[in-house]
C-alpha positions as CSV (number, residue, x, y, z in Angstrom):
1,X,41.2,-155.1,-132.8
2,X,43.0,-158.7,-133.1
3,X,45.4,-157.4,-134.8
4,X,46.3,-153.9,-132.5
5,X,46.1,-156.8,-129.8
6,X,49.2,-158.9,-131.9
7,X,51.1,-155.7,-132.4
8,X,51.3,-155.2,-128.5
9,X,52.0,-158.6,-127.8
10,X,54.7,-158.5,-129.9
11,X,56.2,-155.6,-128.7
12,X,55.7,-156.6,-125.1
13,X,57.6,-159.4,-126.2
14,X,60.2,-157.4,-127.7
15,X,61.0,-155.6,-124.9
16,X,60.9,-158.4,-122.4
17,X,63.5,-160.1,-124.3
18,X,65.7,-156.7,-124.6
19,X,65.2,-155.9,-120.6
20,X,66.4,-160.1,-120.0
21,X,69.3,-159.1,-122.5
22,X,70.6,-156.2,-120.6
23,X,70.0,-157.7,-116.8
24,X,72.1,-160.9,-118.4
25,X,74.5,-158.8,-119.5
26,X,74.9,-157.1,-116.0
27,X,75.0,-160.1,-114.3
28,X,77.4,-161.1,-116.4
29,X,79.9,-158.0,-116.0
30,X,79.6,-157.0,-119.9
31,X,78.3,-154.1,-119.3
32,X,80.3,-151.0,-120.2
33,X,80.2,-149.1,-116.4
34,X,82.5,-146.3,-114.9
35,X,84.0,-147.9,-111.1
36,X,85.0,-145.6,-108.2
37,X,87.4,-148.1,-106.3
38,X,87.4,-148.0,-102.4
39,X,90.2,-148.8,-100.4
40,X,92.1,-149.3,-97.0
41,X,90.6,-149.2,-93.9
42,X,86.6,-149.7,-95.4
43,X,84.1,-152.1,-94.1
44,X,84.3,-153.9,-97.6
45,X,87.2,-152.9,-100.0
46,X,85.5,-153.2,-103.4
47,X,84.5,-150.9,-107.0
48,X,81.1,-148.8,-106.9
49,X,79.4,-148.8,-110.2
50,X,78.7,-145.2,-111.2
51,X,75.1,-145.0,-111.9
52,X,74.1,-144.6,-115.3
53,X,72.9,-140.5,-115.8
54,X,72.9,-139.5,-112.3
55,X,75.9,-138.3,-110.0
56,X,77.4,-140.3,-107.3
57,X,79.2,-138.5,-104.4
58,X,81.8,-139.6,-101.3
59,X,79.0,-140.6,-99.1
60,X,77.4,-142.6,-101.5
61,X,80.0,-144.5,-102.5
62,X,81.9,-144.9,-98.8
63,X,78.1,-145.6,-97.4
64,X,76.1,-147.7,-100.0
65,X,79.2,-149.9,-101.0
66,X,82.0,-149.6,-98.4
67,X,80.1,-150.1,-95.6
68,X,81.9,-146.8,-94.0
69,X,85.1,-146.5,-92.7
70,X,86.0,-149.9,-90.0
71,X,86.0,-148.3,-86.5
72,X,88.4,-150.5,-85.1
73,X,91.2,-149.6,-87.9
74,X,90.3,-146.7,-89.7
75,X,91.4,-142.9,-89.4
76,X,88.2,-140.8,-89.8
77,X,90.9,-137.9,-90.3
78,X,92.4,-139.4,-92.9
79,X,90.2,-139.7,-95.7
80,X,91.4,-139.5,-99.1
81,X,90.0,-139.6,-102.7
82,X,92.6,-139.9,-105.3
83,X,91.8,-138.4,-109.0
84,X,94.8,-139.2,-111.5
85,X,95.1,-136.5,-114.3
86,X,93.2,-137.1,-117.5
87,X,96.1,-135.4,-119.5
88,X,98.6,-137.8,-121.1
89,X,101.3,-135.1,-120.8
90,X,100.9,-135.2,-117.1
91,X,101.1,-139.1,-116.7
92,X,101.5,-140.1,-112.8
93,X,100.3,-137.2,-112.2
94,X,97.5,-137.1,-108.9
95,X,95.1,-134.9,-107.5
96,X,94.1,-135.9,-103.9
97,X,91.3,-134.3,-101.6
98,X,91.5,-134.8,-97.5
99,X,88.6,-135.2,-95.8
100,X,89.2,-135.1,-91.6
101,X,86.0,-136.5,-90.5
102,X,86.7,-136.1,-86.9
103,X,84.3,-133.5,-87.0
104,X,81.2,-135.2,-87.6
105,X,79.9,-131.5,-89.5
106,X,82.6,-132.7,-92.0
107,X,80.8,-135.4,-93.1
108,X,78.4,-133.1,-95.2
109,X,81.0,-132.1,-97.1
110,X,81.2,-136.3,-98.4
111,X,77.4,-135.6,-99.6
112,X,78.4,-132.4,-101.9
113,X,81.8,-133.9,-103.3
114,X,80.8,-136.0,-106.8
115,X,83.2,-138.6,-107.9
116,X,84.1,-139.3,-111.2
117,X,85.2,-142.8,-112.8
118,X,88.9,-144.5,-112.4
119,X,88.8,-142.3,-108.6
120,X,90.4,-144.3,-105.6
121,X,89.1,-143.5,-102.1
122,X,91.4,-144.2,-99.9
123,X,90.6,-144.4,-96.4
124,X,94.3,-144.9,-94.0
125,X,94.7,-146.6,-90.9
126,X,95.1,-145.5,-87.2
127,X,98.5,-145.2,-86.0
128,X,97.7,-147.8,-83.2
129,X,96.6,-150.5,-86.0
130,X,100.5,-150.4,-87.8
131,X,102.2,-150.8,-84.3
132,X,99.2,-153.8,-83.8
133,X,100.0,-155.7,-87.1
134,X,103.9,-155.1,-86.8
135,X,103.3,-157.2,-83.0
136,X,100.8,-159.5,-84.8
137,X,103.5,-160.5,-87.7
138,X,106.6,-160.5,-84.9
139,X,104.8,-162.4,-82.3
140,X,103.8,-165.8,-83.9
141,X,107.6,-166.2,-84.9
142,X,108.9,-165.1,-81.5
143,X,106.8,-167.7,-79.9
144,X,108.3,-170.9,-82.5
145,X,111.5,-169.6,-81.7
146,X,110.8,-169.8,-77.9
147,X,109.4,-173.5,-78.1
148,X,112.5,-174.9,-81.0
149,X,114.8,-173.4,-77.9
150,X,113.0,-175.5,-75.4
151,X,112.9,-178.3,-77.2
């Protein structure tokens, strides 16, 4: 029995050491992973890990990691994710899939659509929020010009 007991132990011990391996290795970045990347006008522009066996999807990845689309900036019609071709012949070649959210219904569709590693969702900004930054970038240097003249 003492020495069942010893096998176990040693095993336990075995795997311990193999499961602190691999979370070090995460935590580290080492880890061989497929990335989805997210982009423009998302709550948090970043890569979402693919999960390891299972399927991710739109929703997931805009939802879980993005934190959705930012209200203030982004166009819900204007949802895009980007696939470039696998084929060397084709290089620069892209594949992109719209999404017009406007129509909350269409959002269903982002639970059905699976993404595959290296794609880019792209979410693009409201027409109002280019006309706001072009002000934002024009006005500071309007208003140094304005006080140099005074002075």
């Amino acid at each position: 029995m003492n020495e069942l007991q010893l096998e176990v132990n040693l095993r336990r011990g075995q795997l311990l050491e193999a499961r602190e391996n691999y979370q070090s290795r995460i935590d580290l970045g080492a880890d061989d992973r497929d990335y989805v990347y997210l982009t423009g006008e998302v709550g948090k522009q970043s890569r979402f890990p693919l999960p390891y066996d299972r399927k991710a999807t739109l929703a997931d990845a805009m939802f879980a990691q993005a934190d959705g689309v930012t209200v203030e900036t982004g166009d819900v019609s204007q949802i895009y994710v980007l696939r470039a071709s696998s084929d060397p012949r084709e290089f620069g070649a892209v594949t992109a899939w719209h999404l017009d959210a406007r129509n909350a219904a269409n959002y269903a569709l982002s639970t059905k659509f699976e993404l595959r590693p290296d794609d880019i969702v792209f979410v693009a900004q409201q027409p109002i929020t280019k006309w706001n930054r072009a002000v934002a970038q024009v006005v500071p240097s309007l208003i140094s010009v304005t006080n140099a003249a005074t002075n």
